[in-house]
N, C-alpha and C positions, 0 to 999 in steps of 0.2 A: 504494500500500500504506500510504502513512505518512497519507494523507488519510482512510481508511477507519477506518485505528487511531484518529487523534485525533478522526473522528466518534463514533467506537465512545461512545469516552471525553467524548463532551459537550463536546466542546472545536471549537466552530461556528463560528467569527470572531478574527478576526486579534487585535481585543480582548482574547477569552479567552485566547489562546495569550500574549499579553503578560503579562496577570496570573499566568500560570503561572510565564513567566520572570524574574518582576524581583528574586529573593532568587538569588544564586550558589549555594545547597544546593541549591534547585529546578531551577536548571539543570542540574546534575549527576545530580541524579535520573532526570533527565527524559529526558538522554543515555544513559544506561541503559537508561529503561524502552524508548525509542523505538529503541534501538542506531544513535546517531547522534552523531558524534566532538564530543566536548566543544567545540571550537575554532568547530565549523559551530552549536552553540546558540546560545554564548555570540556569534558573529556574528550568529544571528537574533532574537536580546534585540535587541540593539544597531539592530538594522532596523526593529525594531517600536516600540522607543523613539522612533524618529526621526520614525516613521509616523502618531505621535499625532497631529503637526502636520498642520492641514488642509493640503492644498496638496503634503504631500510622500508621493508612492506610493510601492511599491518602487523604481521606477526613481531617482527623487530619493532616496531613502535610501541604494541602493548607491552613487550618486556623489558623496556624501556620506563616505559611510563608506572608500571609495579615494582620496579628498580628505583624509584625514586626520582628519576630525572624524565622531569614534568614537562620539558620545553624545549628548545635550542639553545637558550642561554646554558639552561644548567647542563647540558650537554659539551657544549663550546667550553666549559669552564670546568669540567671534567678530566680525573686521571688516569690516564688510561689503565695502566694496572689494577689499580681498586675499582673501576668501574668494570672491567671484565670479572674481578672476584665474583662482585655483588650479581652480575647479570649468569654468570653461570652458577652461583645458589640460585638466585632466583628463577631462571629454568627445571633447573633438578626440583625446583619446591613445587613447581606450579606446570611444568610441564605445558611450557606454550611453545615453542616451537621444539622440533626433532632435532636441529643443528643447534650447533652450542658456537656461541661465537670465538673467534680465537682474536688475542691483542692485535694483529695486524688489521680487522676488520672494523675494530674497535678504534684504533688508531685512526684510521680511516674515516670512520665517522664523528670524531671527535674535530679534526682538523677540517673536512667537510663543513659542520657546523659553524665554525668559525666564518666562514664564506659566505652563510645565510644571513641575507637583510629582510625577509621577510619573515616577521615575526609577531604572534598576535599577541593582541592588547590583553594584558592579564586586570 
């Protein structure tokens, strides 16, 4: 239903759906119009954010985002060593994806990060 609505609405790619949410007024609207709890938008801004970076699906943004690092900033501002600790606990906890990241990927998407000017309004 909620696919049909945002096709309705021209809203075709995960791109578009980002630029919708990256102002906090937009997101609230947007929970409204879609009737969809503020809490779960503002978590799919935060996914899509993460999403910009090549390399990282949804699957790598949820386990990101249960990793603690909410955003691109706190990403950008991440080390890589402790942040692959915590993201390979947090796989083996919760079992969201099949691949376990290894530091070069990590690396990767740390410095990536850094590169991102597009980043939504918390």
């Amino acid at each position: 239903e909620i696919v049909t609505k945002l096709a309705n609405d021209k809203i075709d790619t995960t791109e578009d759906l980002f630029a919708l949410l990256m102002r906090k007024s937009d997101r609230v609207k947007f929970a409204k119009q879609y009737n969809i709890a503020q809490k779960d938008v503002d978590n799919l801004a935060r996914k899509l954010e993460l999403m910009q970076i090549v390399g990282i699906g949804p699957k790598a943004a949820t386990l990101l985002l249960l990793s603690d690092i909410p955003n691109i900033n706190a990403l950008a501002n991440a080390t890589a060593n402790a942040l692959l600790d915590t993201l390979q606990r947090v796989n083996r906890e919760k079992n969201v994806t099949g691949v376990q990241p290894d530091l070069t990927v990590v690396t990767d998407w740390i410095n990536k990060a850094k590169q991102i000017t597009n980043r939504i309004e918390e």
